[in-house]
N, C-alpha and C positions, 0 to 999 in steps of 0.2 A: 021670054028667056030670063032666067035670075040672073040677078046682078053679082058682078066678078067682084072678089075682095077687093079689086082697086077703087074698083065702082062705091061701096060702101066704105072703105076709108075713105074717099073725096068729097062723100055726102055724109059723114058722122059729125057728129056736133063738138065744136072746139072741146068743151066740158069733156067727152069721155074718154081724150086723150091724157086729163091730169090725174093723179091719185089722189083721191078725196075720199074723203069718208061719208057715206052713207046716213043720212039721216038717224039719229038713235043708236050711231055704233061708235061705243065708247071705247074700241080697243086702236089706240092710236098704232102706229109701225114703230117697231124699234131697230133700235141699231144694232149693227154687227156686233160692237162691244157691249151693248145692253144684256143682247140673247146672251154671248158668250160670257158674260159677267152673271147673270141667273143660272146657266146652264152649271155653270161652276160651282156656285152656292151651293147648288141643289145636288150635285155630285158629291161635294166634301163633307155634308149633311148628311148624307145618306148613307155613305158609306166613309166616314169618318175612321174608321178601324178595320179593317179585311184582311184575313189571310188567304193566299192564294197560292195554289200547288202547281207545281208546268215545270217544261225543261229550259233550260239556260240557252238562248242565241244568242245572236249578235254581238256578246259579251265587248265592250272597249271601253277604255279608260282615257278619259281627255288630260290635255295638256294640266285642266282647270286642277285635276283631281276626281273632278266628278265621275263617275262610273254609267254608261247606259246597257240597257240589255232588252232582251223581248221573253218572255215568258211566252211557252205554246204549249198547250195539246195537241191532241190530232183532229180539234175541228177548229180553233180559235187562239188567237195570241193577243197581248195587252203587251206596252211598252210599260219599261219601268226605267226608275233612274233613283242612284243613290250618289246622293249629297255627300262630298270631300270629308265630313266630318261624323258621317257616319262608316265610311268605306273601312276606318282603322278599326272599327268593331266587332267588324264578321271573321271568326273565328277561321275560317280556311280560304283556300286562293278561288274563289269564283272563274268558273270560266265553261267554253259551252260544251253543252250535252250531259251537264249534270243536274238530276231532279234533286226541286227545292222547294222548299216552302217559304215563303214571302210575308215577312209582317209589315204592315202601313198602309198608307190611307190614299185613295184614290180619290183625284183632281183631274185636271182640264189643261190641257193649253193649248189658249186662242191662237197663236200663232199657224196651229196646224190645223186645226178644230180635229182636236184629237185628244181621248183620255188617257192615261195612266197611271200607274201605282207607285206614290214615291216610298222607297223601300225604308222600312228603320231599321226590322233584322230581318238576316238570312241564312236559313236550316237546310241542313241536307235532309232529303222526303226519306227517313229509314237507316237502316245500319246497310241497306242494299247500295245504296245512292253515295252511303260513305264509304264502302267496299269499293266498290265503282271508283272510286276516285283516290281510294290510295292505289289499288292495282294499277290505274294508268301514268299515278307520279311513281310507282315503283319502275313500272319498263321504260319510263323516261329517263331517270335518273343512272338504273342501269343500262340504258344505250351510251349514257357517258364514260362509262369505266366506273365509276365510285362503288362500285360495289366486285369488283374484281378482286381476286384470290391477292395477285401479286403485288395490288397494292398496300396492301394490310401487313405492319411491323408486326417485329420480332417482342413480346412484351420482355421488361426485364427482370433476371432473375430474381435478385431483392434488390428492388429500388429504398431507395433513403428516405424519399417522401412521396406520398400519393395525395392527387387531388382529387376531390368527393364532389360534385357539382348533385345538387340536392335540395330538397328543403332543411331547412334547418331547424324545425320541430318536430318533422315526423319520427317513425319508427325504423326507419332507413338507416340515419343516420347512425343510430344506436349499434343497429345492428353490425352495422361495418367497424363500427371502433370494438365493439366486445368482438367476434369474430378475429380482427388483429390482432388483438391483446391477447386473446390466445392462442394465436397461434407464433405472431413474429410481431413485439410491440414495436412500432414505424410513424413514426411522425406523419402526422393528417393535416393536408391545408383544406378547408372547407370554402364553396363559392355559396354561398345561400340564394338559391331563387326559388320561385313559384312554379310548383309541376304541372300545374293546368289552370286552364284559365282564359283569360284576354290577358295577354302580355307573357305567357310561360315560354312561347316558343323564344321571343327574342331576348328574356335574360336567358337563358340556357342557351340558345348559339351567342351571346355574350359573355358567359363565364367561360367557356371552352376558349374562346380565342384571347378571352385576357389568361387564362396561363399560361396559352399557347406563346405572348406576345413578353411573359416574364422571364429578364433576362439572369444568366448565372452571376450569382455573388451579388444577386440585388434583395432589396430590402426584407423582402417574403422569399422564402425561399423555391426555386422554380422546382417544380415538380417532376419527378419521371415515370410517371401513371398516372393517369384520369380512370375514373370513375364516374361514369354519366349516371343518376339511381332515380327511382322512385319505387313506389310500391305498388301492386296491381288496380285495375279496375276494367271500366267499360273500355271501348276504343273510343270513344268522345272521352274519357276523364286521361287517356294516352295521346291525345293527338295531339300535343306539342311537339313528341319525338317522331311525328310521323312530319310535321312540317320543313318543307325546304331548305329554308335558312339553317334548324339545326342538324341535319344532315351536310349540307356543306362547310359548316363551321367543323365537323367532326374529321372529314376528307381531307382539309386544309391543314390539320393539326400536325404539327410534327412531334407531338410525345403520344407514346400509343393509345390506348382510349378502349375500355371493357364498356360496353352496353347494358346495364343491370334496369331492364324497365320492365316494370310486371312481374307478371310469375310466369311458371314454364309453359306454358298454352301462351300467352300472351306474347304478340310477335309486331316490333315496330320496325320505322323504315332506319332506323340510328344502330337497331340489333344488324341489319346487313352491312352499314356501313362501318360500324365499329370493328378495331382490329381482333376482335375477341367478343363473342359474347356470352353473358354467365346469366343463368334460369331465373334466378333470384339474386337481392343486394349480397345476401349473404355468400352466395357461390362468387358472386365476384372478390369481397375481399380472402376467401379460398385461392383463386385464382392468385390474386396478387402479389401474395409471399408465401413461402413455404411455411412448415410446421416447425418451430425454432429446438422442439424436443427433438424433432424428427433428422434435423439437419445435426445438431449437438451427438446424436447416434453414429449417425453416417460419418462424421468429422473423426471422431473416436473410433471406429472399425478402419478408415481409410490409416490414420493414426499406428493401428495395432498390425494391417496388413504391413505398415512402412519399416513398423521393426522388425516382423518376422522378416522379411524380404533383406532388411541389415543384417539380421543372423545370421539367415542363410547365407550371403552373400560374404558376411567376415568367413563361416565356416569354410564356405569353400577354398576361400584366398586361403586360409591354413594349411588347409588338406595340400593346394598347392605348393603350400612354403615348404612344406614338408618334404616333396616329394621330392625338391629342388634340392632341399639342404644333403638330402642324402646324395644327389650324385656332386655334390660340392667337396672338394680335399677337405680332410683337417686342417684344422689354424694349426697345427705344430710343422706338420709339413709345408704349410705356409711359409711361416718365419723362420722354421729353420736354420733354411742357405742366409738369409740376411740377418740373421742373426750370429751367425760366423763370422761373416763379412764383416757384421760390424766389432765383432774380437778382432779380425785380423788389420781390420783400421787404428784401432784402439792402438796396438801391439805397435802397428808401422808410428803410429804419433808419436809413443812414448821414447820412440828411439829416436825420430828424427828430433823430439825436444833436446834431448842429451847432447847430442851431434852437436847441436845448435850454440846449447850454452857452452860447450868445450871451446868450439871455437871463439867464440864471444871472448871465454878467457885467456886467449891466447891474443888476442887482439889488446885487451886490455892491457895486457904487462911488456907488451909491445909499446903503447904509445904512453905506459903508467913514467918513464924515464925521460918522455919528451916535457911531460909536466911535473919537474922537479923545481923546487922554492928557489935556485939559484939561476936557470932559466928566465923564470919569471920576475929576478931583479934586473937580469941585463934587461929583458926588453923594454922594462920599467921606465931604466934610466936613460935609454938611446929615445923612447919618445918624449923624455922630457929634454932634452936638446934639442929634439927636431923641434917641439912644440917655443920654446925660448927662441931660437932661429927664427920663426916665423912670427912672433909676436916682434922681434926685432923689425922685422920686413915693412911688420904690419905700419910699425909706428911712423916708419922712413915713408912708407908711399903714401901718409895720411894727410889731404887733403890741406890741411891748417897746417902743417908741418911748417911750408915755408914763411908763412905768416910771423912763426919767428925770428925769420934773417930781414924782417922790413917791409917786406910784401904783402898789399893786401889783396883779399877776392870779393871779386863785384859780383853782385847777386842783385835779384829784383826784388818786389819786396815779399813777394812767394818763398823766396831763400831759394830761389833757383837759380844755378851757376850760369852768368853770363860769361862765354868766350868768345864774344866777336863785338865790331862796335854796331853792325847794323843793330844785332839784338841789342844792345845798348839803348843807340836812340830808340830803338821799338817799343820797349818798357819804359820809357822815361825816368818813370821815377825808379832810384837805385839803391843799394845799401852796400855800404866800403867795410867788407869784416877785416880786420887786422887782429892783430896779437890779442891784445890789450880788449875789446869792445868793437862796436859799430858806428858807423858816421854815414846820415841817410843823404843823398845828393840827387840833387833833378840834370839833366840832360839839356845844355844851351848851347845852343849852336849859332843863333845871330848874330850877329858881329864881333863873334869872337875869331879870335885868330888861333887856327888850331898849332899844336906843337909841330916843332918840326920834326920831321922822324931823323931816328938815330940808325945808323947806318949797324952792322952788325959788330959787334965785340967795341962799340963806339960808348965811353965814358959817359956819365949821365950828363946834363946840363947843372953846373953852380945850382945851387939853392935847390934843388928838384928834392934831392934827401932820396932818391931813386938808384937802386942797386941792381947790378945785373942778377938775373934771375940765376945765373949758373957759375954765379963769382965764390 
């Protein structure tokens, strides 16, 4: 009976359990990282530069920046990965189920033991592939509305300033300022960017939003038309205005925005969003002002219609006046009656003046005897008696009068008449007017012994020199 594998492992010999090498065999084992470090070499060696055609999977973009994707056909797929710092280089937005073609060089990594192709650039496989992928950013973009009738302004009539977003040495450029100039010469702000390129899409959705963003009565003056331009070519030398960014930069715009990319076959995604699009640069500055010969006509006919229309319009107000005046009276039948009226007023004044003055004179020669020269001596001399009499009066009730007969008047020193003794003491100090002058006196009352009063119609006291006031 053979022996059972246990049976011959329990009877093999320690040695053919270890891994040894073989007499004469120089190939020692190597390591995980050894192979995968050869295997590497010999890959990036080999295939040091490879372009590679497939569709777009898995397409994601890491936090890192990095970009990974899978490349397939219909029997095989290879991972690929592009590095942060090339990702800003590929000309349109990657993303899956669009054929491309892959330039870069294919490596290793150990981590997975897995190849790939680290990408440096990436081409759409054809004008098919680029088709392909503007038709699906077009029905994207119109799922959002931005390409809607009712969004898209009103352009204006003649605006004052128009802004050109364009290269600044092409033939574009030219063209829109001679096309102006003859038709309506208008002040041009120019934005100068790159119409194609690496980098054309995001100056051009950056000039559009810096006009957008320029405010009135600032330093440039803000524009009220855009002009997006360039000149024709392939759709690789247009695909900036087929890029995302400048399409949304155009949506966002609040001053209106003509499309002028290409020529008339030539059809971008900025021609659908644009509120207006014109065949060529030159049809848009067409578009943008009128023919200034053309309007200078028009002004002058509206002009000539305005006074025919005054003509006719005076004519007829005539015809009317006319019609009117005849059934109107004559002015003489007018004035006529108030014309009489005013004779028979005239007539009535002239007699009421006469009336007036007759009487007047009658009045006159009435009161002419009341004013006779010997009249006017009596009254003359009866008011100069009244007047004598009363200066008489005057003299008798004047105040100093009795100051003659001995008497004086005590005043303060205001010269105001004291008649009582409180006011006396009140004022203290006093002033004694007599005849003669004044004598000033203060007011003591301490230990003097006041006079004794005198009874009435009672003689003065010796020595006083005091007269009765009514003697």
């Amino acid at each position: 009976m053979p022996d059972s594998p246990s049976d011959r492992d329990a009877s093999a010999s320690p040695d053919e359990l270890l891994a040894d090498s073989p007499p004469g065999d120089n190939a020692a084992p190597l390591t995980v990282s050894e192979i995968s470090a050869a295997l590497k070499r010999e890959v990036e060696g080999r295939f040091g530069h490879v372009r590679i055609r497939g569709e777009i999977s898995g397409f994601k973009r890491a936090a890192s920046g990095h970009c990974y994707l899978t490349l397939k056909d219909d029997r095989a797929v290879i991972d690929g990965v592009i590095w942060r710092g090339q990702g800003g280089r590929i000309a349109f937005q990657a993303e899956d189920g669009l054929d491309v073609v892959a330039t870069g060089r294919l490596t290793t990594y150990p981590g997975r033991s897995k190849y790939q192709i680290v990408i440096e650039h990436l081409e759409l496989a054809g004008q098919g592939a680029l088709m392909q992928l503007l038709e699906k950013r077009r029905q994207a973009l119109a799922a959002e509305g931005l390409f809607a009738e009712e969004r898209k302004k009103r352009l204006p009539y003649l605006p004052r300033t128009i802004g050109v977003v364009t290269s600044p040495t092409g033939a574009v450029i030219r063209d829109i300022l001679h096309r102006l100039e003859d038709r309506m010469p208008t002040h041009v702000v120019l934005w100068p960017v790159i119409v194609q390129g690496e980098g054309a899409a995001e100056q051009v959705a950056a000039a559009v939003r810096g006009f957008d963003a320029m405010e009135q009565g600032g330093p440039v003056v803000r524009p009220d038309l855009l002009i997006v331009a360039r000149g024709g070519g392939s759709i690789e030398d247009l695909w900036a205005f087929n890029e995302e960014a400048v399409v949304r930069a155009i949506a966002d715009c609040s001053i209106p925005v003509i499309s002028a990319v290409g020529h008339e076959t030539d059809t971008t995604l900025c021609d659908f969003v644009a509120d207006r699009r014109a065949p060529t640069p030159t049809a848009a500055a067409e578009m943008a002002v009128p023919v200034r010969a053309d309007l200078l006509a028009t002004i002058a006919q509206i002009g000539m219609r305005a006074d025919r229309a005054i003509q006719r319009w005076r004519e007829r107000a005539a015809e009317r006046l006319q019609s009117l005046a005849r059934l109107m009276p004559r002015l003489d039948n007018l004035f006529a009656p108030h014309g009489q009226r005013l004779d028979d007023l005239a007539d009535r004044g002239t007699r009421a003046l006469d009336n007036r003055l007759q009487r007047a004179g009658h009045a006159f020669e009435r009161q002419r005897d009341r004013l006779h020269p010997r009249m006017l001596d009596q009254r003359s001399a009866s008011a100069a008696q009244r007047l004598a009499g009363l200066s008489r009066l005057l003299g008798q009730l004047h105040p100093d009068r009795p100051l003659e007969k001995g008497y004086a008047r005590v005043t303060d020193r205001n010269a105001k008449t004291l008649v009582g003794a409180d006011a006396a003491r009140a004022a203290g100090a006093l002033t004694l007017r007599f005849a003669d002058g004044t004598v000033d006196a203060r007011v003591e009352e301490d230990g003097a012994k006041p006079y004794p009063r005198r009874k009435a119609n009672q003689p003065a006291q010796p020595g006083t020199g005091q007269r009765n006031l009514f003697d």
